[in-house]
VMD Tcl script that builds the backbone (N, CA, C; Angstrom):
set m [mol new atoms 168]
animate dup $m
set s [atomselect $m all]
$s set {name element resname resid chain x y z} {
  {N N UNK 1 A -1.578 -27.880 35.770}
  {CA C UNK 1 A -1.376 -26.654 34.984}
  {C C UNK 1 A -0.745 -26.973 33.627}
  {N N UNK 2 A 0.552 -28.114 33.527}
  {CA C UNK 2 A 1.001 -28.363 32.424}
  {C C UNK 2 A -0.311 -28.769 31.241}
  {N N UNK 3 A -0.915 -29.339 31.925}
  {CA C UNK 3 A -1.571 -30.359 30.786}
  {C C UNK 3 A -2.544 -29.182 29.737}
  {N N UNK 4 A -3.066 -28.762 30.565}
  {CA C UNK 4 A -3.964 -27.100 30.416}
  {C C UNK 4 A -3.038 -26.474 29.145}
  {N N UNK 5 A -1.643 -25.985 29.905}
  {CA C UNK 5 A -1.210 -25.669 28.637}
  {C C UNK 5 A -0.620 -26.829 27.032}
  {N N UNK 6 A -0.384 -27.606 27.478}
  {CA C UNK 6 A -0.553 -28.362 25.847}
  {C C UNK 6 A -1.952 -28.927 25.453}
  {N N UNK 7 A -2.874 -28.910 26.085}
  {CA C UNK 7 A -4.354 -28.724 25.633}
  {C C UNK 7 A -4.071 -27.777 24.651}
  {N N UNK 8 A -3.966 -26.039 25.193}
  {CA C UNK 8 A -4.458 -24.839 25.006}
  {C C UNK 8 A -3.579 -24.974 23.363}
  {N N UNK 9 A -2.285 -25.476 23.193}
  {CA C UNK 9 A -1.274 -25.452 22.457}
  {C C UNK 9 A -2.061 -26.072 21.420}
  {N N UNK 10 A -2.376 -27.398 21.366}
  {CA C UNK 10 A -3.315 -27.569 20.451}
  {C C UNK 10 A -4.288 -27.935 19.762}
  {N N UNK 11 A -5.217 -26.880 20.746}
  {CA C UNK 11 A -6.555 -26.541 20.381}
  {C C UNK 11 A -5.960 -25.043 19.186}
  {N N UNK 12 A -4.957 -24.633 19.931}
  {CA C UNK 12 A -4.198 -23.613 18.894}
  {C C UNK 12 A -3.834 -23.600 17.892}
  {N N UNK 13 A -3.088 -25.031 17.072}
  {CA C UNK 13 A -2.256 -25.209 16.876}
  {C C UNK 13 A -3.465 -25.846 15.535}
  {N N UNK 14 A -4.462 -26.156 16.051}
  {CA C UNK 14 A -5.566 -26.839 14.895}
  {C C UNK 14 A -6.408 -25.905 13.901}
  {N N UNK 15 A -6.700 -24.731 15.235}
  {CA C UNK 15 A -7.404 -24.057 14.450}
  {C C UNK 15 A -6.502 -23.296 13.550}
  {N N UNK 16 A -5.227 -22.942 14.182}
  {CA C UNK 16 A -5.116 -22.627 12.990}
  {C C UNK 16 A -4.587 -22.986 11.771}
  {N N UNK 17 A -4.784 -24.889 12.001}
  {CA C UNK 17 A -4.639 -25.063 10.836}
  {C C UNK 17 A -5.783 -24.949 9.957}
  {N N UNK 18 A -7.023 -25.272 10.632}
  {CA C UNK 18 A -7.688 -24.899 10.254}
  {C C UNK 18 A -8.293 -23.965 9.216}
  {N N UNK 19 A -7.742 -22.724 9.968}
  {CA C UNK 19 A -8.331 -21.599 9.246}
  {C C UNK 19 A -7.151 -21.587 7.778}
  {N N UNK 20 A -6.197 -21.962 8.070}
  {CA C UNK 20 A -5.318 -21.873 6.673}
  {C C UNK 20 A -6.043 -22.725 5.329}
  {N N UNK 21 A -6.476 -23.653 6.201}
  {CA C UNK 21 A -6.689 -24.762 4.786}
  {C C UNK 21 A -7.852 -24.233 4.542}
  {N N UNK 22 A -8.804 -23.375 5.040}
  {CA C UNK 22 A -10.199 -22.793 4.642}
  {C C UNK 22 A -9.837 -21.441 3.967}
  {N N UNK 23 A -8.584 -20.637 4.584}
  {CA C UNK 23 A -7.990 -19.807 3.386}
  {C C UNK 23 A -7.736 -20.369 2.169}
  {N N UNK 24 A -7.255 -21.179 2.068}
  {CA C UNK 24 A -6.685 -21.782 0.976}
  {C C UNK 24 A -7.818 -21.936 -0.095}
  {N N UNK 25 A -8.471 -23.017 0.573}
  {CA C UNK 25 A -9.389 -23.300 0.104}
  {C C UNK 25 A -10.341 -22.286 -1.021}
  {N N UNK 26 A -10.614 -21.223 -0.103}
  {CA C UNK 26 A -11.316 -19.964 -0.938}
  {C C UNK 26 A -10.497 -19.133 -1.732}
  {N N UNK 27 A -9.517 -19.044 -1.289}
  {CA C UNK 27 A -8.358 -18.605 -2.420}
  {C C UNK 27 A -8.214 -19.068 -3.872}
  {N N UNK 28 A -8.147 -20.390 -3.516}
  {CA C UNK 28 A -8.338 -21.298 -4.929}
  {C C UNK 28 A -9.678 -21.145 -5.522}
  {N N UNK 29 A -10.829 -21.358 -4.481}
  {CA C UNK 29 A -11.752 -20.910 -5.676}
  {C C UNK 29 A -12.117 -19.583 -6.076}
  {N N UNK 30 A -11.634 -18.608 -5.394}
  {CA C UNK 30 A -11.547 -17.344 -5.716}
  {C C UNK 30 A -10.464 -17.318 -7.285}
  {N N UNK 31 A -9.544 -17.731 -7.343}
  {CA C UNK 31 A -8.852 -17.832 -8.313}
  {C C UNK 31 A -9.738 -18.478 -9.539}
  {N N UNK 32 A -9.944 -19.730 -9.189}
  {CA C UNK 32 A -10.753 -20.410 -10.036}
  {C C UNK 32 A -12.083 -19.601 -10.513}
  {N N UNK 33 A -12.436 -19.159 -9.796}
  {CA C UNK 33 A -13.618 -18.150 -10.222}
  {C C UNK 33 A -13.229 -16.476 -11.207}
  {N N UNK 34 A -12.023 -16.474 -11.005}
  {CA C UNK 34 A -11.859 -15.309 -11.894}
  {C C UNK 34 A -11.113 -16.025 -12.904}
  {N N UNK 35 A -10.680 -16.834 -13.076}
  {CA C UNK 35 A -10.020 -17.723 -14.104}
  {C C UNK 35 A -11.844 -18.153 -15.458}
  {N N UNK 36 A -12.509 -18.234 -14.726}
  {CA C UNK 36 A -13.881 -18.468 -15.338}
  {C C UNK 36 A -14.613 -16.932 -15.584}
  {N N UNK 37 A -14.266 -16.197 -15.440}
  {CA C UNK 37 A -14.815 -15.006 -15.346}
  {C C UNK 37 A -13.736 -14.361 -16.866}
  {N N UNK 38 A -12.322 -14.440 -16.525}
  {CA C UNK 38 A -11.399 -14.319 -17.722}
  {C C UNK 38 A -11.633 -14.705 -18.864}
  {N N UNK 39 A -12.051 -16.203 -18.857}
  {CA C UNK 39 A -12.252 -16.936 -20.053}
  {C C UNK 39 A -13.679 -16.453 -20.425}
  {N N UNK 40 A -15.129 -16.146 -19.712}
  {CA C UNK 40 A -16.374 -15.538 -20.435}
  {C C UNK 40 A -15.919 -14.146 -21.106}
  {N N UNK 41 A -15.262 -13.568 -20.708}
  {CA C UNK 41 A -14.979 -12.170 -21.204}
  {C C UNK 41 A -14.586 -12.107 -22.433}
  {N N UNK 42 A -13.040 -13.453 -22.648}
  {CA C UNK 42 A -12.806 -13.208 -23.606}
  {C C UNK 42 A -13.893 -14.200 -24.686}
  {N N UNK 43 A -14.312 -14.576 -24.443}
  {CA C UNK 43 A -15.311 -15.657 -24.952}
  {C C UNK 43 A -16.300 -14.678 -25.855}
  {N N UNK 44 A -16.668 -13.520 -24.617}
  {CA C UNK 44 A -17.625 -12.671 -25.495}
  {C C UNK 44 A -16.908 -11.452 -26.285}
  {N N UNK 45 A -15.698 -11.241 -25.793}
  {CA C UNK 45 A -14.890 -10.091 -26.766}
  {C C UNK 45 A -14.843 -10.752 -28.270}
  {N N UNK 46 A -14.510 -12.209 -28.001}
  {CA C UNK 46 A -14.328 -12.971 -29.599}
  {C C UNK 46 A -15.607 -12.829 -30.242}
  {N N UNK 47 A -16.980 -13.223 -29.764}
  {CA C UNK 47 A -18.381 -12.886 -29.858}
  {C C UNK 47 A -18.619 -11.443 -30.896}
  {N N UNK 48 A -18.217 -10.631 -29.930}
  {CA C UNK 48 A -18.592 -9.260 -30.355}
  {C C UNK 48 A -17.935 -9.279 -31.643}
  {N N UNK 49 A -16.424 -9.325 -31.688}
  {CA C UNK 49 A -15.540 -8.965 -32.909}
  {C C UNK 49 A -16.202 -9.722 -33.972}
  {N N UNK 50 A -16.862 -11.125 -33.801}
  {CA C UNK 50 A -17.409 -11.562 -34.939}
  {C C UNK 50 A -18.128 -11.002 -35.579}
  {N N UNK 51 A -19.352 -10.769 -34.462}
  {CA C UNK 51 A -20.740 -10.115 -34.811}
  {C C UNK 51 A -20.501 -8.633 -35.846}
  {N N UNK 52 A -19.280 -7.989 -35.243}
  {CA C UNK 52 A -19.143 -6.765 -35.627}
  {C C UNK 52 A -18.444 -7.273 -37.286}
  {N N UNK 53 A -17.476 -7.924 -37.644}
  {CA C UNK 53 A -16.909 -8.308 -38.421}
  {C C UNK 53 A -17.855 -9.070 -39.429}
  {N N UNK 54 A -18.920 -9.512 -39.274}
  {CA C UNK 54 A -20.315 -10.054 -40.198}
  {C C UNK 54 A -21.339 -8.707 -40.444}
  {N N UNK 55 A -21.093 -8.323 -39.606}
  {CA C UNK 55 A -22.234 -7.316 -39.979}
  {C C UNK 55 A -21.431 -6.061 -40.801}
  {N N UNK 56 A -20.055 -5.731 -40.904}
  {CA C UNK 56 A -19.673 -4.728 -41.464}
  {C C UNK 56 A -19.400 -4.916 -42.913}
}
mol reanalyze $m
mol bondsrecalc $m
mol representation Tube
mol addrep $m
């Protein structure tokens, strides 16, 4: 019965490390992905102000 339970402990104990470092993981590129999403925006706000600023 002991062994069963420190099996069970960690098979437990992995996944969830598991699942943290795969949180993580997408977290960061979730971050990283709006960090790239931040920088096109302002990329094209600078864009526009030009365009608008040449043409006026």
């Amino acid at each position: 019965m002991k062994p069963l339970i420190i099996t069970n402990i960690l098979i437990w104990s992995y996944t969830s490390n598991l699942n943290n470092l795969v949180s993580t993981f997408y977290y960061h590129k979730l971050l990283f992905l709006n960090f790239l999403i931040y920088r096109y925006m302002l990329y094209l706000f600078k864009y526009n102000t030009c365009l608008k600023l040449n043409i006026s």
